[in-house]
PyMOL Python script that loads the backbone (N, CA, C, O; Angstrom):
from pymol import cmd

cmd.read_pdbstr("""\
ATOM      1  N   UNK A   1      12.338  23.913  42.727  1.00  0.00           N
ATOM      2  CA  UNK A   1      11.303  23.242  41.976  1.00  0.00           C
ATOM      3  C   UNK A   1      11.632  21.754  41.847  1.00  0.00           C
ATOM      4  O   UNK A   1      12.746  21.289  41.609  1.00  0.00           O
ATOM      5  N   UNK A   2      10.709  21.204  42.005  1.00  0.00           N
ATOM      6  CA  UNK A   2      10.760  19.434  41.709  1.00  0.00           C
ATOM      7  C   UNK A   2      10.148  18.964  40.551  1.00  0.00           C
ATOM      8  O   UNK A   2       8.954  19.244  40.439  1.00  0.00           O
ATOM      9  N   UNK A   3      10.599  18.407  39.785  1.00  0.00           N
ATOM     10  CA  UNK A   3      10.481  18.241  38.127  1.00  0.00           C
ATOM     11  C   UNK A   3      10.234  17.346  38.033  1.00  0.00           C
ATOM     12  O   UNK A   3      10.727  16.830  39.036  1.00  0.00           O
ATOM     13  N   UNK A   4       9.607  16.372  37.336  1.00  0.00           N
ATOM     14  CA  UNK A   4       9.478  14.648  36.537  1.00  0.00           C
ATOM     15  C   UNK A   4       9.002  15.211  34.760  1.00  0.00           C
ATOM     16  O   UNK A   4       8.329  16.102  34.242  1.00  0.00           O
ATOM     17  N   UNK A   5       9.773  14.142  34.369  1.00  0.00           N
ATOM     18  CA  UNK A   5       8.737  14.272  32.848  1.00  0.00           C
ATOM     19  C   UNK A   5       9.371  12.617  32.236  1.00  0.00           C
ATOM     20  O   UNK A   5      10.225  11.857  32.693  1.00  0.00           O
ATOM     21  N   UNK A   6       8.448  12.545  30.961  1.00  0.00           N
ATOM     22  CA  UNK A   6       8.365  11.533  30.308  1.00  0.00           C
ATOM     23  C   UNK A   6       7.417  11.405  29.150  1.00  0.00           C
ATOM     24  O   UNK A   6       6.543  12.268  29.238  1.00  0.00           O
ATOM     25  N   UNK A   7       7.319  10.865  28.410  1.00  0.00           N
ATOM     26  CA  UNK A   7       7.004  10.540  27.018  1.00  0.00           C
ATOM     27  C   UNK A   7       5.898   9.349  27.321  1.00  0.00           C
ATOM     28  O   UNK A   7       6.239   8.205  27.620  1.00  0.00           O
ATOM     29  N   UNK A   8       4.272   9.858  27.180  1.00  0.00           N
ATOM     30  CA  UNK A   8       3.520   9.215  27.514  1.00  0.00           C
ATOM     31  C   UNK A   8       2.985   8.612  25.854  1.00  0.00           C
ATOM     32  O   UNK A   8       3.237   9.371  24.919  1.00  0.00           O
ATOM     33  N   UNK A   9       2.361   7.446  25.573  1.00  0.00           N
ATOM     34  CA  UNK A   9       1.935   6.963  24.473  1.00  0.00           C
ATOM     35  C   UNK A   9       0.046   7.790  24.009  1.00  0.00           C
ATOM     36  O   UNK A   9      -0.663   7.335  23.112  1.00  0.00           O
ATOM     37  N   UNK A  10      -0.233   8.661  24.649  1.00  0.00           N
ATOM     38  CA  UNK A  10      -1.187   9.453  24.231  1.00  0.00           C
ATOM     39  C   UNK A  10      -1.447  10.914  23.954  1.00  0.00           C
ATOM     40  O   UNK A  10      -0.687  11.815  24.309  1.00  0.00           O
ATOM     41  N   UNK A  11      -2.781  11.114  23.175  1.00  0.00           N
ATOM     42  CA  UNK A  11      -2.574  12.185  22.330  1.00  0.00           C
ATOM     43  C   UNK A  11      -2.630  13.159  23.490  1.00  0.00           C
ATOM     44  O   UNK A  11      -2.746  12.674  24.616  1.00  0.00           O
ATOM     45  N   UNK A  12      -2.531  15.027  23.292  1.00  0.00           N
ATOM     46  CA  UNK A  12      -2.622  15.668  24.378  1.00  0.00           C
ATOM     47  C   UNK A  12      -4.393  16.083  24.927  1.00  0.00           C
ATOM     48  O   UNK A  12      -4.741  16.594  25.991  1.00  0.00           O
ATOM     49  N   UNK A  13      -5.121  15.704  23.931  1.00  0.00           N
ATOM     50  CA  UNK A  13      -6.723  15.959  24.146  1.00  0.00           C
ATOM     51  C   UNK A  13      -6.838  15.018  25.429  1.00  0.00           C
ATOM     52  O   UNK A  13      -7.408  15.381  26.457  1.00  0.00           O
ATOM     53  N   UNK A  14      -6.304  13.910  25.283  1.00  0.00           N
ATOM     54  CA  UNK A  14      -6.471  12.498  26.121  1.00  0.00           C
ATOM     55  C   UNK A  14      -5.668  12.863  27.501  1.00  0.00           C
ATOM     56  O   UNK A  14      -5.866  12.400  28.624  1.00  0.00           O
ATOM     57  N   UNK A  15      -5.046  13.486  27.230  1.00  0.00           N
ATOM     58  CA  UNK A  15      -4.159  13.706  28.771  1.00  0.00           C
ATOM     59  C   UNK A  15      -4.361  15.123  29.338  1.00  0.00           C
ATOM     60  O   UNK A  15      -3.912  15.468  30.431  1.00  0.00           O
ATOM     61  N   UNK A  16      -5.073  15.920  28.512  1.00  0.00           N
ATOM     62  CA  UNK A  16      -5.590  17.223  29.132  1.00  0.00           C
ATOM     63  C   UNK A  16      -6.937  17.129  30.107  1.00  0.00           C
ATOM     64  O   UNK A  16      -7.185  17.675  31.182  1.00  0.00           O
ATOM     65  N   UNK A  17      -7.567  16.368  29.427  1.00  0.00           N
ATOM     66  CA  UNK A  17      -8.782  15.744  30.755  1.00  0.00           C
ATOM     67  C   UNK A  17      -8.069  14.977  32.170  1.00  0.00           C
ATOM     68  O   UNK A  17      -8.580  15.046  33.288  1.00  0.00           O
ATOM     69  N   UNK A  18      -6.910  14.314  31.885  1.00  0.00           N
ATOM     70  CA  UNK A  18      -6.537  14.239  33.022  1.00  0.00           C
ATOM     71  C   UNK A  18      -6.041  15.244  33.808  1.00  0.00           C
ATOM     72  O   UNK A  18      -6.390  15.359  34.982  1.00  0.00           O
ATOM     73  N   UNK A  19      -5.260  15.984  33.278  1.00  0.00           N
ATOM     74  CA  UNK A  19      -4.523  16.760  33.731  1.00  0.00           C
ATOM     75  C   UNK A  19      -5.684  17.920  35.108  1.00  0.00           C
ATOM     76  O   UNK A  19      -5.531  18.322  36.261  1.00  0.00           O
ATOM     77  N   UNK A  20      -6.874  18.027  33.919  1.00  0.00           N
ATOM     78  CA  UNK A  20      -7.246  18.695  34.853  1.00  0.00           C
ATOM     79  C   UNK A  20      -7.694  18.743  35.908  1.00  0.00           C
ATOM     80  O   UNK A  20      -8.227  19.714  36.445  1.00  0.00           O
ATOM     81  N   UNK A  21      -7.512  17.593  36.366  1.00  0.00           N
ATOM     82  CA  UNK A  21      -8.286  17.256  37.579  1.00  0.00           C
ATOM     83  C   UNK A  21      -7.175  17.012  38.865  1.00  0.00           C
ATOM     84  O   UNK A  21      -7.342  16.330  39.876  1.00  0.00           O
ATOM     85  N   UNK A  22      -6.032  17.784  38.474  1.00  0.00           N
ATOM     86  CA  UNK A  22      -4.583  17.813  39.105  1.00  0.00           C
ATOM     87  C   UNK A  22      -4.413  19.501  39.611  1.00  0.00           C
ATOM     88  O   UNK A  22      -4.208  20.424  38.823  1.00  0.00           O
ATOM     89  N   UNK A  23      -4.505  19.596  40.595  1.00  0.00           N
ATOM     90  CA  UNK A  23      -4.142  20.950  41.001  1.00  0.00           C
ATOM     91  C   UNK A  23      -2.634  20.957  41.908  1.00  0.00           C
ATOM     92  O   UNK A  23      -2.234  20.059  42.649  1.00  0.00           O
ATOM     93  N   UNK A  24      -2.028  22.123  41.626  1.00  0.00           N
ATOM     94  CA  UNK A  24      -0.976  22.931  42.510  1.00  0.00           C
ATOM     95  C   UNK A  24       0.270  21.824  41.640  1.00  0.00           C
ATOM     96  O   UNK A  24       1.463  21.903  41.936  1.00  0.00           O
ATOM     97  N   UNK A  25      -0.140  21.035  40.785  1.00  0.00           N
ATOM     98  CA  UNK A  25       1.237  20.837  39.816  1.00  0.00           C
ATOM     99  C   UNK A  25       1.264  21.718  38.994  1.00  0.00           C
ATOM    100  O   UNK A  25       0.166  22.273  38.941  1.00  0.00           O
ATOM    101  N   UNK A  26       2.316  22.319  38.001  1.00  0.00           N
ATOM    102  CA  UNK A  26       2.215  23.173  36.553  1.00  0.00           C
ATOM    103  C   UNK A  26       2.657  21.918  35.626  1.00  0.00           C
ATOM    104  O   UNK A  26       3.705  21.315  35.858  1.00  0.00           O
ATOM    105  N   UNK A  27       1.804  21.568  34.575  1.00  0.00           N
ATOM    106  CA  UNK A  27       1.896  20.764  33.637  1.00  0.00           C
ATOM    107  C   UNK A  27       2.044  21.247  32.354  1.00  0.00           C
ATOM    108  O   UNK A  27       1.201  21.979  31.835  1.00  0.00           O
ATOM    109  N   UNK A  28       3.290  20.807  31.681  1.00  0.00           N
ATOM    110  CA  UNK A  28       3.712  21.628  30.704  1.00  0.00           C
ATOM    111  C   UNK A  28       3.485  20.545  29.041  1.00  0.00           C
ATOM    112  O   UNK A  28       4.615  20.065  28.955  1.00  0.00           O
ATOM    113  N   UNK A  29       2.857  20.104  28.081  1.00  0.00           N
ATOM    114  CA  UNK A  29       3.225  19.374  27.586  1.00  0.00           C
ATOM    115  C   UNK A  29       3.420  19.752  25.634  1.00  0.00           C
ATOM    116  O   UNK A  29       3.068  20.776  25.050  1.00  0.00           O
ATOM    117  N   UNK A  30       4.075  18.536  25.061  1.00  0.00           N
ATOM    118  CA  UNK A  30       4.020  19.126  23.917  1.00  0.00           C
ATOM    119  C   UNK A  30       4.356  17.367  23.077  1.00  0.00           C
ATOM    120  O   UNK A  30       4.410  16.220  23.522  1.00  0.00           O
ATOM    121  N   UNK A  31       4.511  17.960  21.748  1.00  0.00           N
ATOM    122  CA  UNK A  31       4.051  16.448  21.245  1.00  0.00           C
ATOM    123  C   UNK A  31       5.295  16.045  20.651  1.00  0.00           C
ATOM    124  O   UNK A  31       6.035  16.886  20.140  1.00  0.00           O
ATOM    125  N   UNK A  32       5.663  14.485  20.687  1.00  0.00           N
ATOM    126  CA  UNK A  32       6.905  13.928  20.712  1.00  0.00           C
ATOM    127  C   UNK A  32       6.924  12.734  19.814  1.00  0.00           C
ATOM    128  O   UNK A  32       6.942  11.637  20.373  1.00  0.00           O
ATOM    129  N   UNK A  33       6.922  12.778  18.445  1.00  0.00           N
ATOM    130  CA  UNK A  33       6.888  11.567  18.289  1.00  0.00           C
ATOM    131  C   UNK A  33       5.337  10.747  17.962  1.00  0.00           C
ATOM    132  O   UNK A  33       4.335  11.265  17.468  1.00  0.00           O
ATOM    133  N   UNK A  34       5.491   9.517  18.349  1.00  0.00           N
ATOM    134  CA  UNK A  34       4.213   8.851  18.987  1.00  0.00           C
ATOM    135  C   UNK A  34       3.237   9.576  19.623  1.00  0.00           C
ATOM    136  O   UNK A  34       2.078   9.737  19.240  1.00  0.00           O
ATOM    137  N   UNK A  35       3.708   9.963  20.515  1.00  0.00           N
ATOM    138  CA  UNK A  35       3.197  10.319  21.523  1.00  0.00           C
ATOM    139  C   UNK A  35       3.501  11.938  22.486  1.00  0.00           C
ATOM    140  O   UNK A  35       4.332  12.603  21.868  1.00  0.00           O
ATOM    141  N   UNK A  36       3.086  12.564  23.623  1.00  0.00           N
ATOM    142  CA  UNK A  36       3.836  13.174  24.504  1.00  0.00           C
ATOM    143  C   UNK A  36       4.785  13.582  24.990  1.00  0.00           C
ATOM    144  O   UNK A  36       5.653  12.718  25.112  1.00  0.00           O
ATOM    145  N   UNK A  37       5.059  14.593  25.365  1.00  0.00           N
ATOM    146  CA  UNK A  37       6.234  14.813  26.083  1.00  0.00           C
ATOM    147  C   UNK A  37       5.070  15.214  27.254  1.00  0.00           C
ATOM    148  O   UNK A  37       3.941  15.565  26.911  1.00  0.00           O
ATOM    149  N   UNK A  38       5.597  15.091  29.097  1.00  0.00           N
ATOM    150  CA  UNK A  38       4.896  15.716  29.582  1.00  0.00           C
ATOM    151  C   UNK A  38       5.498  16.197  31.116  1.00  0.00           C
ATOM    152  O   UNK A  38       5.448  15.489  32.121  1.00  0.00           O
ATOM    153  N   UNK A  39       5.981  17.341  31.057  1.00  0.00           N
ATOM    154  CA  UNK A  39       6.791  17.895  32.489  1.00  0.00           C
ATOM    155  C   UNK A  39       5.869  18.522  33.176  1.00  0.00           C
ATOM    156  O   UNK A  39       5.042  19.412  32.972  1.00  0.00           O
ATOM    157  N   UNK A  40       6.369  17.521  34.454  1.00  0.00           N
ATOM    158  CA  UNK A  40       5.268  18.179  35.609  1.00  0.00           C
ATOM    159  C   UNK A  40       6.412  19.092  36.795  1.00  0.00           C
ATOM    160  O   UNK A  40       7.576  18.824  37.093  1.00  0.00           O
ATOM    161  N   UNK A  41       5.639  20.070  37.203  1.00  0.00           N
ATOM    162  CA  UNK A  41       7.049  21.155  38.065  1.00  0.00           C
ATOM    163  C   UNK A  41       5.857  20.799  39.359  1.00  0.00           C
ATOM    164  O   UNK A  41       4.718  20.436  39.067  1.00  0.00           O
ATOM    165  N   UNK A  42       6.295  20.959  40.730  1.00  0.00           N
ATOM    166  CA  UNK A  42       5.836  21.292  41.552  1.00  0.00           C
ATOM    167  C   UNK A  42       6.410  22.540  42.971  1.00  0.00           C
ATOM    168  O   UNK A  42       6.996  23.096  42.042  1.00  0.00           O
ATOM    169  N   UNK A  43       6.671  23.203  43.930  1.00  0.00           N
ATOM    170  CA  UNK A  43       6.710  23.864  44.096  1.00  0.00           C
ATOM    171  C   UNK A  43       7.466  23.076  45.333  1.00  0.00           C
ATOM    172  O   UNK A  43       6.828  22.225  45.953  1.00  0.00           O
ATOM    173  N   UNK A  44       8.773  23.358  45.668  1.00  0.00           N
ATOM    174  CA  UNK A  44       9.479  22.689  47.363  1.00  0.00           C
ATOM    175  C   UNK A  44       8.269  22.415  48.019  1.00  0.00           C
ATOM    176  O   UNK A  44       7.847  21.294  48.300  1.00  0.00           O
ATOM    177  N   UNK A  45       7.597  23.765  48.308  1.00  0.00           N
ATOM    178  CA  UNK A  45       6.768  24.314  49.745  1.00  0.00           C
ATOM    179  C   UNK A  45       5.322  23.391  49.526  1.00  0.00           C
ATOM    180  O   UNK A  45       4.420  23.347  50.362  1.00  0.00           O
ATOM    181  N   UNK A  46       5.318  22.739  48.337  1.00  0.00           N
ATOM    182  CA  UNK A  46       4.401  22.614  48.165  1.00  0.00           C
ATOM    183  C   UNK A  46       3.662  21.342  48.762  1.00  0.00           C
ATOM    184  O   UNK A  46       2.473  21.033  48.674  1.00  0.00           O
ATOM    185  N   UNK A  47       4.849  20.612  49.476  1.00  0.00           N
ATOM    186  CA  UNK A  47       4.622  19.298  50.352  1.00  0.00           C
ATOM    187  C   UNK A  47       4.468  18.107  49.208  1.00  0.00           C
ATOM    188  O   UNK A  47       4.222  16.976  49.628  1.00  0.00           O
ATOM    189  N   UNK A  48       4.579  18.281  48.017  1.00  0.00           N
ATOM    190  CA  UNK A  48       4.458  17.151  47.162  1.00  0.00           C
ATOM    191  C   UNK A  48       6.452  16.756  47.103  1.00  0.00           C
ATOM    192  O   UNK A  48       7.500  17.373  47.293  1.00  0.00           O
ATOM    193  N   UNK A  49       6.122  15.711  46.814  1.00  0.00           N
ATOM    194  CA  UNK A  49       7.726  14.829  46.465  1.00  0.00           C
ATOM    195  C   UNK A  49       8.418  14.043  45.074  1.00  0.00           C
ATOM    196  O   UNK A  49       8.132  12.856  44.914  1.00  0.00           O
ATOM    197  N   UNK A  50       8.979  14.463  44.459  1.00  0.00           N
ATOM    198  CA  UNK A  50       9.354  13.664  43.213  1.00  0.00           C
ATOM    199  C   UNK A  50       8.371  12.289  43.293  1.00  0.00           C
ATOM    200  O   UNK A  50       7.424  12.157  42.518  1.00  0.00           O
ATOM    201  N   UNK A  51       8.576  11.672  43.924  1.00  0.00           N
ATOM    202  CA  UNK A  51       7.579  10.280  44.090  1.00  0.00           C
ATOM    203  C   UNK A  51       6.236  10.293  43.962  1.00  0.00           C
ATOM    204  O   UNK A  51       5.654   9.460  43.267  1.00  0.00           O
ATOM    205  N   UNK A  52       5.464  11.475  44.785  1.00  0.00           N
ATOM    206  CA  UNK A  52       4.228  12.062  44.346  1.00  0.00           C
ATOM    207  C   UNK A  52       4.244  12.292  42.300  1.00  0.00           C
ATOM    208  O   UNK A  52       3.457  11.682  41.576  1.00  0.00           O
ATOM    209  N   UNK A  53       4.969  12.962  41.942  1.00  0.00           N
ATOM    210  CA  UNK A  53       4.691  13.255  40.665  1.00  0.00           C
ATOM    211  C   UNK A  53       5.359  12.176  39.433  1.00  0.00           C
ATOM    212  O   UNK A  53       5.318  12.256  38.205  1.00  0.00           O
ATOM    213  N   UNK A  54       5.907  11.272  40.246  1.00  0.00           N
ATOM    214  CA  UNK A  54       6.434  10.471  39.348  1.00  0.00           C
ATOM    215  C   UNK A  54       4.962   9.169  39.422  1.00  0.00           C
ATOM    216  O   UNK A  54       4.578   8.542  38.434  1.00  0.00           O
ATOM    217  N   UNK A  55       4.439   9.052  40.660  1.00  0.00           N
ATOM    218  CA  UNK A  55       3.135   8.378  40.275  1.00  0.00           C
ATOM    219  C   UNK A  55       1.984   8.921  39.847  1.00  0.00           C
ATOM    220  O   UNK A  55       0.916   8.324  39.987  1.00  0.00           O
ATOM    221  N   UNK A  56       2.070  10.033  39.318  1.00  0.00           N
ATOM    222  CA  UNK A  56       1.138  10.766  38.716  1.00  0.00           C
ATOM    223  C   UNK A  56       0.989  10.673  37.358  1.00  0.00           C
ATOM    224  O   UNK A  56       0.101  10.686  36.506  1.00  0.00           O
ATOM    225  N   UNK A  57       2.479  10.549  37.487  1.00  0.00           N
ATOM    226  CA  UNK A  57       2.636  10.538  35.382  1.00  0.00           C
ATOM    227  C   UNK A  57       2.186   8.828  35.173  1.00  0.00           C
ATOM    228  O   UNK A  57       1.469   8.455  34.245  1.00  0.00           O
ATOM    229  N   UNK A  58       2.883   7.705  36.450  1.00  0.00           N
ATOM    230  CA  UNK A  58       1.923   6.453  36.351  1.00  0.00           C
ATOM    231  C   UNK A  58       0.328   6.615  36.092  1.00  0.00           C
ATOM    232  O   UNK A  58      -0.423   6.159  35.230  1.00  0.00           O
ATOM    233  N   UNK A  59       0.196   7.199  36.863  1.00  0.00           N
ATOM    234  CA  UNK A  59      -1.658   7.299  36.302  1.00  0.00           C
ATOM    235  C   UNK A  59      -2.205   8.034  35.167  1.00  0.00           C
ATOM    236  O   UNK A  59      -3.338   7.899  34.706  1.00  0.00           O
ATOM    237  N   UNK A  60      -1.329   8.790  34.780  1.00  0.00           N
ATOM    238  CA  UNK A  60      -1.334   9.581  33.576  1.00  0.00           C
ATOM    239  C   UNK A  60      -1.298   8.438  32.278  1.00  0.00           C
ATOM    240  O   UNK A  60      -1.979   8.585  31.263  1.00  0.00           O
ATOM    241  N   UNK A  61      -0.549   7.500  32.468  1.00  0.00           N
ATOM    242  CA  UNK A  61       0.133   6.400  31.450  1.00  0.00           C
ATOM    243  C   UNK A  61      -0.922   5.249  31.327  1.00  0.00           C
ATOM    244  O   UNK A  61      -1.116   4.653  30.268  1.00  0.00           O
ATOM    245  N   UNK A  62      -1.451   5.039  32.253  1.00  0.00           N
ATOM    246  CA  UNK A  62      -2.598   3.810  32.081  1.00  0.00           C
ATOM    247  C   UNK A  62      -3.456   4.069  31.425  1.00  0.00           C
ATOM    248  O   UNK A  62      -3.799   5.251  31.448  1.00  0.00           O
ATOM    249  N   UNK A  63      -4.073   3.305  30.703  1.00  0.00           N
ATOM    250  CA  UNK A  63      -4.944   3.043  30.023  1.00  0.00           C
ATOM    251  C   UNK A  63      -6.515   3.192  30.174  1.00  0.00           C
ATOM    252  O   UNK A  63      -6.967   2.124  30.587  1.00  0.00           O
ATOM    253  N   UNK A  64      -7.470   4.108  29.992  1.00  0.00           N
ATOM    254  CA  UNK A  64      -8.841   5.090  30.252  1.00  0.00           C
ATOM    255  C   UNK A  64      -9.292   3.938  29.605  1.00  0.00           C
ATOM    256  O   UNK A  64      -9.660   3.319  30.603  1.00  0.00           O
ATOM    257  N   UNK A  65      -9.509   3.270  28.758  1.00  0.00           N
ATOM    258  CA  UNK A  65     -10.713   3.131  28.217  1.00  0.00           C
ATOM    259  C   UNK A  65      -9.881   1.091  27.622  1.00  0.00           C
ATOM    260  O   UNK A  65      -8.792   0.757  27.156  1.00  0.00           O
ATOM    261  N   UNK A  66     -10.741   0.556  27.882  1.00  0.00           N
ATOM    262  CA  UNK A  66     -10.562  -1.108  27.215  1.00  0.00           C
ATOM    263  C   UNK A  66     -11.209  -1.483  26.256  1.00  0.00           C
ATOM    264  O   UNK A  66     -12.303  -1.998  26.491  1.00  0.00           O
ATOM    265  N   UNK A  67     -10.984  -1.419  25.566  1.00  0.00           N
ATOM    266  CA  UNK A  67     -12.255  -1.645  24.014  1.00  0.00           C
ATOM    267  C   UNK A  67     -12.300  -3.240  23.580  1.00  0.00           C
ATOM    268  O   UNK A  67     -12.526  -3.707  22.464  1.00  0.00           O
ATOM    269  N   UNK A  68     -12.053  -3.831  24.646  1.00  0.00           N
ATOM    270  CA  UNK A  68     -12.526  -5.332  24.334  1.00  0.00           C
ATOM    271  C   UNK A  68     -12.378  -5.634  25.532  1.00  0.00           C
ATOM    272  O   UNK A  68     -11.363  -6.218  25.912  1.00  0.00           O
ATOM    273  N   UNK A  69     -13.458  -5.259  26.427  1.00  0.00           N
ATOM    274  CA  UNK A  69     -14.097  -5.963  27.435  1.00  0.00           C
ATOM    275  C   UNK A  69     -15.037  -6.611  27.580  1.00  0.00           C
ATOM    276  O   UNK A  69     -15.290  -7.094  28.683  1.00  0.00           O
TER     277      UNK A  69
END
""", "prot")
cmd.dss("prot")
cmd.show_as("cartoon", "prot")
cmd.util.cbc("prot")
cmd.orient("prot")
């Protein structure tokens, strides 16, 4: 199994809409603080790469919405 996790600054309602639009990762999360905890597993076979899921949790981390644009 290939693992990443990290402590994102949003709630889990906010990162469950992302999440779902992520298939063949298992996303595990729970609440930390501020914010997230959020471990993503993926599968050897599964052709994804630590690097794949470590820019995932990048897009996971940015910012949805600008409220002074």
């Amino acid at each position: 199994m290939i693992e990443v996790s990290r402590t994102l600054m949003k709630s889990e309602p906010e990162l469950a809409e992302l999440v779902a639009t992520v298939e063949g990762v298992e996303v595990t999360m729970a609440e930390k603080g501020f914010g997230t905890r959020v471990l993503l597993r993926a599968s050897e076979h599964s052709g994804l790469h630590e690097a794949d899921l470590e820019a995932l949790l990048d897009r996971f981390a940015e910012p949805q919405r600008r409220p002074f644009s």
